[in-house]
N, CA and C atoms as a LAMMPS dump frame, in Angstrom:
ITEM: TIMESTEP
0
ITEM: NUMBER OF ATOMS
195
ITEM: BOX BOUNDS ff ff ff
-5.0000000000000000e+02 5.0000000000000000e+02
-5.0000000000000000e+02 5.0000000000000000e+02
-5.0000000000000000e+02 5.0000000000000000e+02
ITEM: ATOMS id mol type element x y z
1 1 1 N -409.79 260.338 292.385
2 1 2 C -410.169 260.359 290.98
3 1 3 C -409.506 259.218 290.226
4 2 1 N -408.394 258.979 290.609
5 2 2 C -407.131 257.817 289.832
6 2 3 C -408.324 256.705 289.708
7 3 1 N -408.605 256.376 291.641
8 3 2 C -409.332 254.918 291.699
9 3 3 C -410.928 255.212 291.032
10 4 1 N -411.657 256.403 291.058
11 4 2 C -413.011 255.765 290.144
12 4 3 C -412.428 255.759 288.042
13 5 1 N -411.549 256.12 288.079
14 5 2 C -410.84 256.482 286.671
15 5 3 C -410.817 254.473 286.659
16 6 1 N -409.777 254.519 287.44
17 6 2 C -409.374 252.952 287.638
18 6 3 C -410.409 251.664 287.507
19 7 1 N -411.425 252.289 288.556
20 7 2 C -412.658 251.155 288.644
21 7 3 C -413.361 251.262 287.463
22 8 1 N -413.393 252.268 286.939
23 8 2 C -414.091 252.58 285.569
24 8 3 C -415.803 253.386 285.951
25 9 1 N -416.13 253.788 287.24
26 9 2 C -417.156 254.192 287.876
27 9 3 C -417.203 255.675 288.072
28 10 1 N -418.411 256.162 287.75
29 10 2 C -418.564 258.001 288.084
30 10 3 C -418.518 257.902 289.511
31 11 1 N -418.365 258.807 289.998
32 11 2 C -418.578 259.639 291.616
33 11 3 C -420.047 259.32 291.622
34 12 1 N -421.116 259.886 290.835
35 12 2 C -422.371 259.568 291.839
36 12 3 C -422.965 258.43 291.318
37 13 1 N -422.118 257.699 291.104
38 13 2 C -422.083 255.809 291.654
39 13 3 C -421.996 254.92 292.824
40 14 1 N -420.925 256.201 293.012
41 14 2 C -420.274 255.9 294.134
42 14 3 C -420.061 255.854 295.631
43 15 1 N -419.759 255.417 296.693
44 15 2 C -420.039 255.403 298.102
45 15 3 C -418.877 255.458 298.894
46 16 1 N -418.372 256.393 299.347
47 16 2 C -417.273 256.76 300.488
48 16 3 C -417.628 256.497 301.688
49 17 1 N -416.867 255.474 302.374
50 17 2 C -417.208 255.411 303.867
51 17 3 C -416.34 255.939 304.613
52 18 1 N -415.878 256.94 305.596
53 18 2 C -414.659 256.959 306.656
54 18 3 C -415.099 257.448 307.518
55 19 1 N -414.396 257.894 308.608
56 19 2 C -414.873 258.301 310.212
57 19 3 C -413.94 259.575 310.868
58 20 1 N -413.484 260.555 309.496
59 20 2 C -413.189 261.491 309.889
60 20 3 C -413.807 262.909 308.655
61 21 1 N -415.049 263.71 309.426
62 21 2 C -415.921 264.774 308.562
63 21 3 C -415.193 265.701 307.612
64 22 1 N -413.753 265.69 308.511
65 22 2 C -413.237 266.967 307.672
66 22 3 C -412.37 265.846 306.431
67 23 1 N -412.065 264.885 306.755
68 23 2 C -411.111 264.197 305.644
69 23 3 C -412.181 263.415 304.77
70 24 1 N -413.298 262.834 305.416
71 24 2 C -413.813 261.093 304.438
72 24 3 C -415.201 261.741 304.014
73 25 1 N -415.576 262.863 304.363
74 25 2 C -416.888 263.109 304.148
75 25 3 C -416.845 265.148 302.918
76 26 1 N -416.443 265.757 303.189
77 26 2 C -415.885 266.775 302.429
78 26 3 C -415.556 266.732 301.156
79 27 1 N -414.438 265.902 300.922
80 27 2 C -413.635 265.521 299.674
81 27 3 C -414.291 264.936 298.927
82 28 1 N -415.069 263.648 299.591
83 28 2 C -415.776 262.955 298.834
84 28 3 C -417.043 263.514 298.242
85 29 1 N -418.014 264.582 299.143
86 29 2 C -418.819 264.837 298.061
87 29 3 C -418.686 265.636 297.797
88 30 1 N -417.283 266.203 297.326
89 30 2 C -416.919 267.507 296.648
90 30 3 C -416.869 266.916 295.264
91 31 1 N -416.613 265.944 294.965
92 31 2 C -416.372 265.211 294.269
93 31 3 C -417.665 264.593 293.427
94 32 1 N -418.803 264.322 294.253
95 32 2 C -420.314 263.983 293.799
96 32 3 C -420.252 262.456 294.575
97 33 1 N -419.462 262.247 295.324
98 33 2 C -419.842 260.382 295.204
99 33 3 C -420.732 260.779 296.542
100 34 1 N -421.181 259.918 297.52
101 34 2 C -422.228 259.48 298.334
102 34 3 C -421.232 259.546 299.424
103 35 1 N -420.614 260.211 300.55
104 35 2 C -420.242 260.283 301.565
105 35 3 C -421.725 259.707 302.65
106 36 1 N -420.487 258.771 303.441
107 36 2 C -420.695 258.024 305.066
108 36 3 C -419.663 258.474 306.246
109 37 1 N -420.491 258.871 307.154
110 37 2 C -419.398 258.815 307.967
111 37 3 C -420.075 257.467 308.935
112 38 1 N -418.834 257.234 309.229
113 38 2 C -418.882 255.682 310.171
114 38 3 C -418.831 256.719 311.544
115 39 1 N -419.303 256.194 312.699
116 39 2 C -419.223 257.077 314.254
117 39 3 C -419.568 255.883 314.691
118 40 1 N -418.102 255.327 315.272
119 40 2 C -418.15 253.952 315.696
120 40 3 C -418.174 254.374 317.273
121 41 1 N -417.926 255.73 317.776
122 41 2 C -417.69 255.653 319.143
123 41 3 C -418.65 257.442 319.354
124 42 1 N -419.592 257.376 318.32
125 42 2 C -420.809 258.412 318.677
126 42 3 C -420.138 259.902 318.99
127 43 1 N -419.155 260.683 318.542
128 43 2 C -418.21 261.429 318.706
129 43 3 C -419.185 262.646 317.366
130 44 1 N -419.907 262.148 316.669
131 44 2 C -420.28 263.393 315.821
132 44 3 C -422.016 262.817 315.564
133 45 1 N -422.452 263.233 316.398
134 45 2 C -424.185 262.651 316.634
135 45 3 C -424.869 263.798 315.617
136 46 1 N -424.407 264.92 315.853
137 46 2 C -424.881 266.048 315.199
138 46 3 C -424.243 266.399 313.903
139 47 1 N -423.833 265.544 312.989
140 47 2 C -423.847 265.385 311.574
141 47 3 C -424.872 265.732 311.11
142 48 1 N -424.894 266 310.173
143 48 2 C -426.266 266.329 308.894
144 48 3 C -426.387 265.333 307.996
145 49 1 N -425.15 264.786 307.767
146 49 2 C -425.004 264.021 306.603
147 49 3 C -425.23 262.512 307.034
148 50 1 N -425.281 261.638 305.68
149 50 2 C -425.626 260.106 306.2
150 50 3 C -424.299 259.374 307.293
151 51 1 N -425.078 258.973 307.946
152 51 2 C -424.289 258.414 309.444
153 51 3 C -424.173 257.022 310.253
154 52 1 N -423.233 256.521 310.104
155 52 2 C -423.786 255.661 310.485
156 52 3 C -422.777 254.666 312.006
157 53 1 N -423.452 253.767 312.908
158 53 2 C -422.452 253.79 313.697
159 53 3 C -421.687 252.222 313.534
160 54 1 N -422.155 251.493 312.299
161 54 2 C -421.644 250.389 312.697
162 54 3 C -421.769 249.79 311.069
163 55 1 N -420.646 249.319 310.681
164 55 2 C -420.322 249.039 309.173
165 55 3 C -421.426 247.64 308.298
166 56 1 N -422.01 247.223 309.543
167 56 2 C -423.383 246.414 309.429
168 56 3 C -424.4 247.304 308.66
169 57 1 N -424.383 248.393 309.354
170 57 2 C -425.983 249.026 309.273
171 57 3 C -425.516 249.912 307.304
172 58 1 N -425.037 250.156 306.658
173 58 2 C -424.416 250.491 305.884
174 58 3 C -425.433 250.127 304.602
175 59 1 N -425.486 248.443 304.325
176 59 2 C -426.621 247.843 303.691
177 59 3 C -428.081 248.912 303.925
178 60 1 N -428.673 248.964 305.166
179 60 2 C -430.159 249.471 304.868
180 60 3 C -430.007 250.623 304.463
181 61 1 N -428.662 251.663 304.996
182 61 2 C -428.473 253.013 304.783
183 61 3 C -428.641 252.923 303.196
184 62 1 N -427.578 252.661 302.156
185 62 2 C -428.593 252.724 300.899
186 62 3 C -429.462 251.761 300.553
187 63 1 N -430.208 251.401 301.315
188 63 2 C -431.102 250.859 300.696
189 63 3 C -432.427 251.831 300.501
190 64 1 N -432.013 252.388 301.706
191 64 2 C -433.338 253.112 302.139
192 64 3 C -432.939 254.351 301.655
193 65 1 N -431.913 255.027 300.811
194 65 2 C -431.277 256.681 299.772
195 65 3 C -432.184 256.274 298.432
């Protein structure tokens, strides 16, 4: 909250990327922002949520939300 307070940006502005479900993906859209999980080594295929395996592909992911 400090850093979107900080950036001056709401949560559903916003885009969380990390690569752990229970820490980077939970919190964040408890919060309202846009959770990613990164699965750089395919360890959570069966996510629900937006996924992605490589910090490239990130761009089309919202492009295409």
């Amino acid at each position: 909250r400090l850093a979107l307070a900080r950036a001056e940006v709401s949560p559903g502005e916003t885009v969380f990327v990390g690569d752990n479900p229970e820490f980077d993906v939970v919190p964040p859209a408890s919060l309202g922002m846009f959770p990613v999980l990164i699965d750089r080594r395919e360890r959570h295929v069966h996510h629900d949520g937006a996924r992605i395996t490589d910090l490239r592909a990130l761009v089309d992911l919202l492009e295409a939300a």
